[in-house]
ZAKOL-462072 format. One record per residue: z, x, y of N, C-alpha, C, O in turn; chain; residue number from 1; residue in one letter. Coordinates in steps of 0.2 Angstrom, whole numbers, plus 5000, padded with zeros to 4 digits. Atoms other than C-alpha are relative to their C-alpha. Last residue first. Layout:
BEGIN
{rec {Z X Y} {Z X Y} {Z X Y} {Z X Y} A NUM a}
...
END
This chain:
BEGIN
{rec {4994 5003 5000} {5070 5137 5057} {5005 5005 4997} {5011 5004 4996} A 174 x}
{rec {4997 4997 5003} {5057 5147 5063} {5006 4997 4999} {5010 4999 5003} A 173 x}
{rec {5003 4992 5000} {5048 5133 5073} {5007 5005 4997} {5013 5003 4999} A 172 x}
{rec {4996 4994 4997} {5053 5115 5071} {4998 5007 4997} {4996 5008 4991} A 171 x}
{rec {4999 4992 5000} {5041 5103 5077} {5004 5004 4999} {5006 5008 5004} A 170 x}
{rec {4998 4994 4997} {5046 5085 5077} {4997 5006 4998} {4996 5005 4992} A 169 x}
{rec {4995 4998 5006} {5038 5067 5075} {5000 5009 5004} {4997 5011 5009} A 168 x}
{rec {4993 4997 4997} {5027 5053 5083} {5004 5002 4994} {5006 4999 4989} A 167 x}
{rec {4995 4998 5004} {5011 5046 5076} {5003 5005 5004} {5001 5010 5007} A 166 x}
{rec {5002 5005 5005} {4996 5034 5083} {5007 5005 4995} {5007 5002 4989} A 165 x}
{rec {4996 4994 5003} {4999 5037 5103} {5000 4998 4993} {5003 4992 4993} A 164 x}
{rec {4993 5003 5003} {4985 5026 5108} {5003 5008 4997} {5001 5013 4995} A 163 x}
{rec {5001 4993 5007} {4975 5034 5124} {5005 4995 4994} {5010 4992 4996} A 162 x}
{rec {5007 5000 5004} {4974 5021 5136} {5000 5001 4995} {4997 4998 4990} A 161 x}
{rec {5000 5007 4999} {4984 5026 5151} {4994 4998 4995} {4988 5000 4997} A 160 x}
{rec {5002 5007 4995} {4985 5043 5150} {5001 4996 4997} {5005 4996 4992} A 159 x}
{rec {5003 5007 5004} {4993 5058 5138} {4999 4995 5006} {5003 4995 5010} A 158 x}
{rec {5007 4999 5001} {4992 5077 5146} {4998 4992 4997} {4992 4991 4995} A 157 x}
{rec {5007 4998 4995} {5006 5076 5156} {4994 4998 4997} {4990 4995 5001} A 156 x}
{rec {5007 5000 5005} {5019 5071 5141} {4993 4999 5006} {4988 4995 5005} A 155 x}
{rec {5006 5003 4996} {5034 5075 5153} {4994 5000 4996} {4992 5006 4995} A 154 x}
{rec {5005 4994 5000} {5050 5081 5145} {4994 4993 5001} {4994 4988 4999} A 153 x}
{rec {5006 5005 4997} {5067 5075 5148} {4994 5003 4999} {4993 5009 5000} A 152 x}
{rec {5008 4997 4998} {5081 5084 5135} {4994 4994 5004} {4992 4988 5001} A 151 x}
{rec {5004 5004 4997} {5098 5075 5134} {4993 5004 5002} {4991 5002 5007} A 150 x}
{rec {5005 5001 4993} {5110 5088 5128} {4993 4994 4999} {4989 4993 4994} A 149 x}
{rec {5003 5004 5002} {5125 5086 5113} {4993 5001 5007} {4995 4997 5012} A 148 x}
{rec {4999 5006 4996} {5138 5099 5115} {4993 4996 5000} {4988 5001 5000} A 147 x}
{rec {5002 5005 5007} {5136 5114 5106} {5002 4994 5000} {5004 4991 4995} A 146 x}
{rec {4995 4999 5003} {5131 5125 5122} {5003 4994 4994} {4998 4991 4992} A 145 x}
{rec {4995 4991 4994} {5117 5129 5135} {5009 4998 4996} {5014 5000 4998} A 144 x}
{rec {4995 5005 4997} {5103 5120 5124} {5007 5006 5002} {5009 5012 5001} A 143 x}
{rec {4994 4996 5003} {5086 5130 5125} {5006 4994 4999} {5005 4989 5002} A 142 x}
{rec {4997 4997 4996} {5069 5119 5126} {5006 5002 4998} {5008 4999 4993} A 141 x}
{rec {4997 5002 4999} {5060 5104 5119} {5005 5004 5004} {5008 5001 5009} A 140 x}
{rec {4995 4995 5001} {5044 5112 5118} {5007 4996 5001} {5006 4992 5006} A 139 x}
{rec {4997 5003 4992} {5028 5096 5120} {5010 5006 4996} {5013 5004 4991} A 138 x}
{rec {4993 4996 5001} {5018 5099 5104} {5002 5000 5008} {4998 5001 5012} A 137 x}
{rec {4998 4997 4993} {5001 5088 5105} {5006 5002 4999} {5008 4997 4998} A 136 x}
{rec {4990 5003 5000} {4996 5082 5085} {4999 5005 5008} {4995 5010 5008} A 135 x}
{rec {4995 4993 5000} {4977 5078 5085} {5007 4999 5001} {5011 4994 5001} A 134 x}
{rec {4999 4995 5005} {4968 5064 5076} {5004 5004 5002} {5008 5006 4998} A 133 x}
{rec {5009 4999 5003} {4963 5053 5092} {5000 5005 4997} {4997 5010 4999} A 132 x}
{rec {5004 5006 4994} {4983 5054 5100} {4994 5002 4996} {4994 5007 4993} A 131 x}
{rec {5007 4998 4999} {4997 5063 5089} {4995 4996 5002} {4996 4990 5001} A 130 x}
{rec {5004 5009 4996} {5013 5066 5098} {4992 5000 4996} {4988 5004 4998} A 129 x}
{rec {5009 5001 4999} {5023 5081 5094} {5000 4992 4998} {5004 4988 4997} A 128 x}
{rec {5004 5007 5003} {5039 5085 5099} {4993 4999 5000} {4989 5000 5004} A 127 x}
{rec {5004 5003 4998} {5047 5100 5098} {4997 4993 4998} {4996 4990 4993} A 126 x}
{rec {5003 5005 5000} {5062 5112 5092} {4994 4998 5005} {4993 5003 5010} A 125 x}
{rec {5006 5000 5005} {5067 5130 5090} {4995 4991 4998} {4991 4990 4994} A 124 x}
{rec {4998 5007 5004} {5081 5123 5101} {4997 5001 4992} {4998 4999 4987} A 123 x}
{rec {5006 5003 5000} {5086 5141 5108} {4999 4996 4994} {5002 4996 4989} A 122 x}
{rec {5004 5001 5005} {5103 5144 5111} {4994 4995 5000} {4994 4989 5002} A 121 x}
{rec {5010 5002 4999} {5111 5147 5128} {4999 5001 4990} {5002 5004 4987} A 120 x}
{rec {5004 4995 4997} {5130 5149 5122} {4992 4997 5000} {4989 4994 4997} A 119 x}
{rec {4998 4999 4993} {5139 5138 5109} {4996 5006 5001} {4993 5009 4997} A 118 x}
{rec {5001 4994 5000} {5129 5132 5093} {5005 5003 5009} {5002 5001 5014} A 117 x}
{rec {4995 4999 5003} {5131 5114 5087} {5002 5009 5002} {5006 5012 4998} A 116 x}
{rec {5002 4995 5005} {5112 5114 5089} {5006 5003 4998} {5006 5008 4994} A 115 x}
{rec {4993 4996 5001} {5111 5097 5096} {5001 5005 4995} {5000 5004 4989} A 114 x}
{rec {5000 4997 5005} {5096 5087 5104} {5008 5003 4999} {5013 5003 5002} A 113 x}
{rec {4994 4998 5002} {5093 5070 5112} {5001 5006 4997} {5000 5004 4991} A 112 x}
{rec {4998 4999 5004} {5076 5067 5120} {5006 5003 4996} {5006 5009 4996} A 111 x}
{rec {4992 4999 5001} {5070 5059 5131} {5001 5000 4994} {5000 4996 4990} A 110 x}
{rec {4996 5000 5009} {5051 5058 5132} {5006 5002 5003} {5006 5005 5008} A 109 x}
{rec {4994 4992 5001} {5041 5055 5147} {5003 4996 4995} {5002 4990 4993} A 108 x}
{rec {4998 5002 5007} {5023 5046 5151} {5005 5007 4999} {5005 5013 5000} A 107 x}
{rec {4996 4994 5004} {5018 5045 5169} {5004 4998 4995} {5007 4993 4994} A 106 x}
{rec {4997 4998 4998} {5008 5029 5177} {5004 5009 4996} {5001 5010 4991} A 105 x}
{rec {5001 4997 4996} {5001 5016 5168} {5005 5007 5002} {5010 5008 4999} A 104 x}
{rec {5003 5004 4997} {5000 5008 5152} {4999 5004 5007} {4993 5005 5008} A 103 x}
{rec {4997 5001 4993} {5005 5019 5139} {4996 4997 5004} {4990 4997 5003} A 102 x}
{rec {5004 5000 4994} {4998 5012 5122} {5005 5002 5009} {5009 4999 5012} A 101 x}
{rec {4999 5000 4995} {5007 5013 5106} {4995 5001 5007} {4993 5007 5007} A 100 x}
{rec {5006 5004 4997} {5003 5008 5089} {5000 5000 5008} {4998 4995 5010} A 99 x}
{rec {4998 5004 4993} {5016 5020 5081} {4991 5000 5000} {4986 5003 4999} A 98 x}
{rec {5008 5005 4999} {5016 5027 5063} {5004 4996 5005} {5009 4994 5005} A 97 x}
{rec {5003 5007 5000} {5035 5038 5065} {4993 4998 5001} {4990 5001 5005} A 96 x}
{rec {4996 5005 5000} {5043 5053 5059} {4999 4992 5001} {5000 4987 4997} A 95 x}
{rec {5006 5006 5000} {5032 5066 5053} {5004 4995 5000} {5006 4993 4995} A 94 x}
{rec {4996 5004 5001} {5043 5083 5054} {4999 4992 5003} {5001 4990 5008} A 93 x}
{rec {4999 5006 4998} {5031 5097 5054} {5003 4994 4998} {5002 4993 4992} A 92 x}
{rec {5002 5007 5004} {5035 5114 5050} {5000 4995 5004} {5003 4995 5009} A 91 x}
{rec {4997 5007 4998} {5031 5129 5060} {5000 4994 4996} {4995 4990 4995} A 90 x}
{rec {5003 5006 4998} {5030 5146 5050} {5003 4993 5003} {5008 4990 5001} A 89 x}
{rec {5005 4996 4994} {5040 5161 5051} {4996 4994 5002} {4995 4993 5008} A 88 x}
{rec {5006 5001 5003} {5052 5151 5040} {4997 5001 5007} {4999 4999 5013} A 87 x}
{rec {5005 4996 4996} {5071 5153 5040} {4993 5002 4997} {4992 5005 4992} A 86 x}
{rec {5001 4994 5000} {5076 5139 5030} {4998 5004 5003} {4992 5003 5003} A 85 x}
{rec {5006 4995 5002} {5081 5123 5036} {5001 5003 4998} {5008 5004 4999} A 84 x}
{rec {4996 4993 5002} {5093 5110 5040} {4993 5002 4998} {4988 4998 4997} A 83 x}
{rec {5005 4994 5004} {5088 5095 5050} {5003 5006 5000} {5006 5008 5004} A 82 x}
{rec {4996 4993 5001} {5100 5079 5054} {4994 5004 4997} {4990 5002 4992} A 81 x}
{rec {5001 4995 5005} {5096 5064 5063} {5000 5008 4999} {4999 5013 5003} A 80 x}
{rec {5005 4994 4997} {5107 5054 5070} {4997 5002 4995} {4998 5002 4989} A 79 x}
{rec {5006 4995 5004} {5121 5041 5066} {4995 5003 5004} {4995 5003 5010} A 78 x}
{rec {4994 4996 5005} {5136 5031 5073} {4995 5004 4993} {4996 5005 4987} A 77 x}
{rec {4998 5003 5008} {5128 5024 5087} {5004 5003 4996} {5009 5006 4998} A 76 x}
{rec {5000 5006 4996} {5121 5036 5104} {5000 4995 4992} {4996 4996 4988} A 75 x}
{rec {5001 5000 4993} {5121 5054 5101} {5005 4991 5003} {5010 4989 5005} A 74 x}
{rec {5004 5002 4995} {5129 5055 5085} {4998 5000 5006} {5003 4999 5009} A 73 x}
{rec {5001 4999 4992} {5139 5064 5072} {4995 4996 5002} {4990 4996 4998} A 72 x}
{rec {4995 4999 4998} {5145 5062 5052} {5000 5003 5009} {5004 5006 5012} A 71 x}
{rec {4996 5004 4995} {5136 5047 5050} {5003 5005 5002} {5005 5004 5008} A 70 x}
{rec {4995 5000 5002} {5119 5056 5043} {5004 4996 5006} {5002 4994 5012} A 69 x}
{rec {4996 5004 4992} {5101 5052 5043} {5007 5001 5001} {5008 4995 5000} A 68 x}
{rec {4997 5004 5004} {5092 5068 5032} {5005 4996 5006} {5007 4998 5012} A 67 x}
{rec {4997 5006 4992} {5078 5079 5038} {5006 4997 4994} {5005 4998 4988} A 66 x}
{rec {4997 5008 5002} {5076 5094 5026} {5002 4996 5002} {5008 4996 5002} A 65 x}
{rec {4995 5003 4996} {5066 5109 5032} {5000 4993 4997} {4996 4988 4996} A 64 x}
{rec {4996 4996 4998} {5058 5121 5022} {5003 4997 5007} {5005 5000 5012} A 63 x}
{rec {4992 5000 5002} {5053 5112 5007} {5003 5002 5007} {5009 5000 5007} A 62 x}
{rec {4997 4995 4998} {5034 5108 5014} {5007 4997 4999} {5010 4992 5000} A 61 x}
{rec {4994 5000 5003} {5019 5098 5008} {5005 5008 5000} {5003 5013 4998} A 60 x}
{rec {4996 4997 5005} {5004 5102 5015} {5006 4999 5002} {5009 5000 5007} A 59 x}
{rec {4996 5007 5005} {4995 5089 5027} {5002 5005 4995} {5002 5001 4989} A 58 x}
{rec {5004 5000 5007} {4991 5102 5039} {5004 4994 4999} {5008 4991 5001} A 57 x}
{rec {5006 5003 5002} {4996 5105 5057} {4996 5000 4994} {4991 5002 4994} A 56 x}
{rec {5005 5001 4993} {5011 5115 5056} {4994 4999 4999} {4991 5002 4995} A 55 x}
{rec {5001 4995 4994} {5016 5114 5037} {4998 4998 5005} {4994 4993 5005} A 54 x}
{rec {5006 4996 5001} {5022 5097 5031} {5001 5006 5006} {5003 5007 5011} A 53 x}
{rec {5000 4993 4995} {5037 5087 5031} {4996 5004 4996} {4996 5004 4990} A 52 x}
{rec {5007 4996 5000} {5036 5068 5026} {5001 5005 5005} {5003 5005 5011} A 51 x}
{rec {5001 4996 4995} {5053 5060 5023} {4993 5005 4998} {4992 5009 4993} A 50 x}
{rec {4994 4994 5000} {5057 5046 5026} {4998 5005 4991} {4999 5003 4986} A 49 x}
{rec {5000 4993 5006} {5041 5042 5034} {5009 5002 4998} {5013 5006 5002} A 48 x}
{rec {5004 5003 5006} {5043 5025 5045} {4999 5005 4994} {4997 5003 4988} A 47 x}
{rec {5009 4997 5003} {5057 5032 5052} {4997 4996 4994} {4999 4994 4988} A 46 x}
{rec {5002 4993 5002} {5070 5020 5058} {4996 5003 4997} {4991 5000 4995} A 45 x}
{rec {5005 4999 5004} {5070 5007 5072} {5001 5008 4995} {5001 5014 4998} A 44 x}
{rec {5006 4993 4999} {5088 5007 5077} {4994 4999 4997} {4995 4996 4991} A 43 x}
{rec {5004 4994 5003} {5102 4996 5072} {4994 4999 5004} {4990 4994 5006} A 42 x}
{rec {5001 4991 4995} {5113 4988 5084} {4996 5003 4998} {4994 5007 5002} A 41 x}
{rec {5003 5002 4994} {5112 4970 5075} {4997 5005 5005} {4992 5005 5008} A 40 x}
{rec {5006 5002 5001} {5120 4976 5061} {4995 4999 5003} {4990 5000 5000} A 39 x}
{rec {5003 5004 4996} {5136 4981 5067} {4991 4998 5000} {4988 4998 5005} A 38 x}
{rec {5006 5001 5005} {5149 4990 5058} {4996 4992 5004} {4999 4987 5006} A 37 x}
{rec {5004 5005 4999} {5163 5001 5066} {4994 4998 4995} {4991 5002 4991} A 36 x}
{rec {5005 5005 5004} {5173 5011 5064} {4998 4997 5002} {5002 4994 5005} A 35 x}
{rec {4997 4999 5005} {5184 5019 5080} {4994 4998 4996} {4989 4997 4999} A 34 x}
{rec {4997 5006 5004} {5176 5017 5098} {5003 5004 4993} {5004 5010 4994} A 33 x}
{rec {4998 5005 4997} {5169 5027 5112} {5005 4994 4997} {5008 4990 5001} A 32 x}
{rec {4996 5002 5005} {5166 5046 5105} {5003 4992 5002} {5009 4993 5003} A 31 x}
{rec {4994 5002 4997} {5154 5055 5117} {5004 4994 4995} {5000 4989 4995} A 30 x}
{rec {4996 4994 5005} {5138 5062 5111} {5008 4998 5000} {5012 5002 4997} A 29 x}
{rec {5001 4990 4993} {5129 5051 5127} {5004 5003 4994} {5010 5003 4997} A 28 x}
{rec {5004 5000 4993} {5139 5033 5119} {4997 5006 5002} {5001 5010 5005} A 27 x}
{rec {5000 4996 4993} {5147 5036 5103} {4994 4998 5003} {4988 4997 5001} A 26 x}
{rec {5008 5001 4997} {5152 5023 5089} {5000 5004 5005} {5005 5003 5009} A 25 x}
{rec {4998 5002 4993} {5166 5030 5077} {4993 4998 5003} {4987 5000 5000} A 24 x}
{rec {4992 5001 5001} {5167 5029 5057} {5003 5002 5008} {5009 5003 5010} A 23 x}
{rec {4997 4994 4998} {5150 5023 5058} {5007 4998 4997} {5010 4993 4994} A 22 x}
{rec {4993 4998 5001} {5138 5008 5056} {5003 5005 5002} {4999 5008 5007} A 21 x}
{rec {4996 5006 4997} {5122 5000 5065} {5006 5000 4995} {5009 4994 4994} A 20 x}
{rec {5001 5006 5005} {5109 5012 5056} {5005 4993 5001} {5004 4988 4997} A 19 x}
{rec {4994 5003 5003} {5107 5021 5071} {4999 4997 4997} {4995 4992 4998} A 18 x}
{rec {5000 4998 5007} {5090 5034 5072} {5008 4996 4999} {5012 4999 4994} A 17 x}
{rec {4995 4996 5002} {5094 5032 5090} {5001 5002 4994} {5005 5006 4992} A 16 x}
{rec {4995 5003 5008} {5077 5023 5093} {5006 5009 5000} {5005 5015 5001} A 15 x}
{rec {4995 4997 4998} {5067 5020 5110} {5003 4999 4991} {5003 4994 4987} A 14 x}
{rec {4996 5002 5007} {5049 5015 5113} {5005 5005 5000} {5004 5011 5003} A 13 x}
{rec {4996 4993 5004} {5044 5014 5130} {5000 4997 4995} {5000 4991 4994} A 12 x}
{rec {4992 4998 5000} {5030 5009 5129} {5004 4996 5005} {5002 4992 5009} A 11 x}
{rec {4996 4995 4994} {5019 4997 5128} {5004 5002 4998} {5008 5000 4995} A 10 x}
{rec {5002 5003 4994} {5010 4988 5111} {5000 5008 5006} {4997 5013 5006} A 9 x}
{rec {5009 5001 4997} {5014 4994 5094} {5000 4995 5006} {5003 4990 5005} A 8 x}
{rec {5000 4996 4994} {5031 5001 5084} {4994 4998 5002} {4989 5001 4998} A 7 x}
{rec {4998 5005 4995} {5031 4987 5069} {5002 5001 5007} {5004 4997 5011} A 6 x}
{rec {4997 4998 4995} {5020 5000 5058} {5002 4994 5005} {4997 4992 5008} A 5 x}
{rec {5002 5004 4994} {5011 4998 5044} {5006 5001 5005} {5010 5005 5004} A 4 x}
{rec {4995 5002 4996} {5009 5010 5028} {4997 4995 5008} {4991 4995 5011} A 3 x}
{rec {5000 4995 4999} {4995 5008 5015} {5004 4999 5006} {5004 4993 5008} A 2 x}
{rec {5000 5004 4994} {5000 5000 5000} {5000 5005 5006} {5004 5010 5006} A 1 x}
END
């Protein structure tokens, strides 16, 4: 069956990867409640769990393991989580089939990252976008401590028009 996708029209699209439980709910990486279970709050989740291929190919790759975990989050009582191996090569991490159209004006991403690392630390992450076959990588940049950061990043080169037809990460020398 071949996959379909409930992500299509305008942006934005928005997902925390929550499954609408926990054993706390956080707001911004920040801890606001105790348990909780909430069905309702949940998150669209990836339509691929889990397709990871080398940088731009369709091969199949071991060297990074996404998985959705409670034990931290941005925003709900989940996230997701990628362990790797150090791997010279870029893997891709194919997360969503999207039917998306920007409509006007500038197109941004927000993006929540955490590398649990004190000190400037490099994200080794990325977001790709793929438009009319191609995947576009957009850098997510360093995080300044092991605290939870909010990355904004301007997808310049996508217009009004174009469909965005899959959404998913980049991570470089994991």
């Amino acid at each position: 069956i071949p996959e379909r996708t409930a992500i299509s029209g305008n942006l934005p699209f928005a997902t925390h990867f929550n499954m609408g439980n926990g054993d706390r709910y956080n707001y911004k990486g920040k801890r606001t409640a105790g348990s909780w279970y909430n069905m309702s709050s949940q998150d669209v989740v990836p339509t691929y769990r889990w397709m990871v291929v080398n940088e731009n190919t369709e091969t199949a790759s071991t060297a990074v393991q996404p998985s959705l975990t409670n034990e931290d989050a941005y925003t709900g009582g989940a996230c997701l989580r990628l362990k790797g191996v150090n791997n010279a090569n870029g893997t891709d991490v194919i997360l969503f089939k999207t039917n998306l159209t920007p409509s006007k004006g500038k197109v941004v991403a927000k993006v929540a990252i955490k590398t649990g690392k004190e000190g400037e630390t490099e994200s080794k992450l990325s977001l790709i976008v793929r438009i009319n076959g191609s995947w576009k990588a957009y850098a997510l940049g360093d995080t300044e401590n092991a605290n939870w950061a909010e990355k904004k990043v301007e997808l310049n080169d996508i217009t009004a028009g174009q469909k965005i037809e899959r959404i998913g990460l980049r991570v470089k020398n994991s």
